[in-house]
N, C-alpha and C positions, 0 to 999 in steps of 0.2 A: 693596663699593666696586668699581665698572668701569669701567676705561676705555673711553671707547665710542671709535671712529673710521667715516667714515662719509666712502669716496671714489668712490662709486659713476656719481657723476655729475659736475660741473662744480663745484659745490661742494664743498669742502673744510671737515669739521667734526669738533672733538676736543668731546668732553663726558667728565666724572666725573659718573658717575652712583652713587646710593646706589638702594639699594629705594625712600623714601620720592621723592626729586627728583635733578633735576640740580643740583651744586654747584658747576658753573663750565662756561664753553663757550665755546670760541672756533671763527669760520667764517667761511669768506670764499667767492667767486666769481669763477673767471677763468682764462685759460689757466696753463698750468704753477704754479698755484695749487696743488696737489697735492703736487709738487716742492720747490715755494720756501718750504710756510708749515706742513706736518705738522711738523717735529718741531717748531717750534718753538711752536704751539699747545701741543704736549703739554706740552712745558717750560712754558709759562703756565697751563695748568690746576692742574697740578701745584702749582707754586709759589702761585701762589693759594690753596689750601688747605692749603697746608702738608702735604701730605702723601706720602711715602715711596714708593716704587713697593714697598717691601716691605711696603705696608700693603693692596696691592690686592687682590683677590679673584681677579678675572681679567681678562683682556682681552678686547673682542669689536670683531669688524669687522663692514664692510658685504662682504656675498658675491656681492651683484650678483642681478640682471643691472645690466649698464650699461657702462661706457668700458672697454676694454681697458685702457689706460696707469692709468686712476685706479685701479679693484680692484689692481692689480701691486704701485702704490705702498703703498696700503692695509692689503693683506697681506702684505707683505713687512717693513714699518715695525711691525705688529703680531706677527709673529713675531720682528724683532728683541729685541721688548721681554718679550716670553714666554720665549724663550731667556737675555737678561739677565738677568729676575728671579725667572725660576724660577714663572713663571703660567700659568694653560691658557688655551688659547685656544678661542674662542667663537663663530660663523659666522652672524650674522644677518641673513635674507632682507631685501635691499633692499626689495621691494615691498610687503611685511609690513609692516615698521618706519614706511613711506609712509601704509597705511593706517591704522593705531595714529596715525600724527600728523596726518592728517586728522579722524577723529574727533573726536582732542581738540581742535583746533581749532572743530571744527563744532558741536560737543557736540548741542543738543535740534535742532536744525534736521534732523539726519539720523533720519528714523523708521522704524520696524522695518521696512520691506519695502523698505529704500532696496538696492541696491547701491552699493557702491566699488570703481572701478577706475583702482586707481594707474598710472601710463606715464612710461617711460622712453623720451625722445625716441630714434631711429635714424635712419634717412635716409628723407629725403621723406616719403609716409604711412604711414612703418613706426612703430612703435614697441616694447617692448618691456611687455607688460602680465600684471594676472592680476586677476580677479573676488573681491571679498570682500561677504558680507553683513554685516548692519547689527552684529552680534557679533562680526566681525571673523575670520569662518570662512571659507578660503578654500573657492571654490564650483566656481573654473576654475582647470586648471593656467595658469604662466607660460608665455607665448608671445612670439612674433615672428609681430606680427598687421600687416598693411596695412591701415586704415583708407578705407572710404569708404562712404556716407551710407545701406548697407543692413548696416553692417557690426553693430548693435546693437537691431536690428530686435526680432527672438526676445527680447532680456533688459528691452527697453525696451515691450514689452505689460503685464506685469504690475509692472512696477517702475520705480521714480524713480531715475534711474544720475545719480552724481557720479564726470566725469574731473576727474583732476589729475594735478601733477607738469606737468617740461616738454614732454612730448609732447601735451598737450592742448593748450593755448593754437592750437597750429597748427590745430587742429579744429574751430574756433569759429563759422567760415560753411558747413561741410561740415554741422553742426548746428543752426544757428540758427532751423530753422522744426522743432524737433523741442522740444516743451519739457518732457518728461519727462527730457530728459537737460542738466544741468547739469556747467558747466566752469570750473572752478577755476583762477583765471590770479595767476599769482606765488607757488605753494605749491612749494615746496622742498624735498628730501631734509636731514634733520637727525640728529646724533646723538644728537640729545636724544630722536627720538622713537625710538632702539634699547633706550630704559631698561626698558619694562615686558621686553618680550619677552629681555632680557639677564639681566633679575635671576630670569625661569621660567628658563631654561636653565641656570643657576647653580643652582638650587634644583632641578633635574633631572641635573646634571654631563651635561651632552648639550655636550663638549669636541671640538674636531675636533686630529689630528692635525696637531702644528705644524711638522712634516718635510715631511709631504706633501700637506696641507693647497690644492687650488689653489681660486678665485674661478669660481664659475659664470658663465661669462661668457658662454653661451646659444648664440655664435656663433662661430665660428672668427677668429684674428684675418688678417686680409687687410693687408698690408703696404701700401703705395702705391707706384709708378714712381713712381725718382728723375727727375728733372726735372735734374741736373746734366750735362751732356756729362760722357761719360767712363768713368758709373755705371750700370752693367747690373744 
């Protein structure tokens, strides 16, 4: 039994996951979403199934890449509850867990020579990505790629590429006279789809330190000029 949590991006989503399914989930979409609706999902999974945080195995997050503020909240809310209950904590690659839930969404439509590349919207045509084949073997490390319309050339001769997540949709006329490459518009970061890859880690103890534990966040975070008179 895991608690998943998954705040990598803009969405906000608590799932109990067993080996076999998810038994309860709650997720929403929106600013300070993150802030206002994590514990209290948690509290709703929970209760929902009636069951005990001292019944859980362990906890896992999402480790990113993706928003500065959401990973902080993510992991911080998950090592509360690791140090509460006395659970290890567990660090699941956001763009992984991305591709594991595109698959099962897509299921026969994806054939063997397809690639998948999950993305995590950044600024303008940055995004945040990594390469998986059709078994779900990552092929390319994660990056901080800038997109543009020669940028998939090389993977897209011998292969059928599906982007997803919210960096693609931005992609859609930068590719639309290319039709080996399909894009995937409204697919989401979920914690439901951290279950497979949570219950191998569990069944491997590949636990990260819950002291020192920090979210790959891929980039440094860059603060923004205050805008108030006054504030230097």
């Amino acid at each position: 039994m895991i608690l998943c949590l998954e705040t990598a991006t803009p969405v906000c989503s608590v799932a109990l996951n067993s080996a076999c399914c998810t038994l309860a989930m709650r997720e929403t979409e929106g600013q300070n979403a993150h802030s206002e609706k994590i514990t209290n999902f948690i509290k709703a999974v929970m209760e929902e199934t009636n069951i005990d945080y001292s019944k859980l195995d362990a906890v896992a997050v999402s480790q990113g890449p993706g928003s500065y503020t959401g990973l902080r909240i993510g992991v911080s809310t998950a090592k509360g509850i690791c140090y509460a209950a006395d659970l290890p904590l567990m660090a699941i690659d956001t763009l992984e867990a991305m591709a594991h839930g595109i698959k099962e969404k897509l299921g026969s439509q994806i054939e063997p020579t397809d690639l998948l590349i999950p993305m995590i919207d950044a600024r303008r045509m940055e995004v945040y990505a990594s390469v998986f084949d059709a078994n779900l073997q990552r092929i390319n490390d994660t990056a901080a790629m800038v997109i543009d319309e020669h940028t998939f050339d090389e993977l897209g001769k011998d292969h059928r590429l599906w982007l997803f997540g919210d960096g693609a949709p931005k992609l859609s006329k930068l590719f639309e006279s290319q039709p080996n490459i399909n894009i995937i518009d409204g697919f989401k970061p979920s914690a439901a789809y951290m279950r497979t890859l949570a219950e191998q880690a569990l069944q491997k103890q590949q636990f990260v330190d819950v002291a020192y534990f920090e979210p790959f966040y891929l980039k440094d975070f860059i603060a923004g000029k205050p805008h108030v008179k006054g504030l230097v």
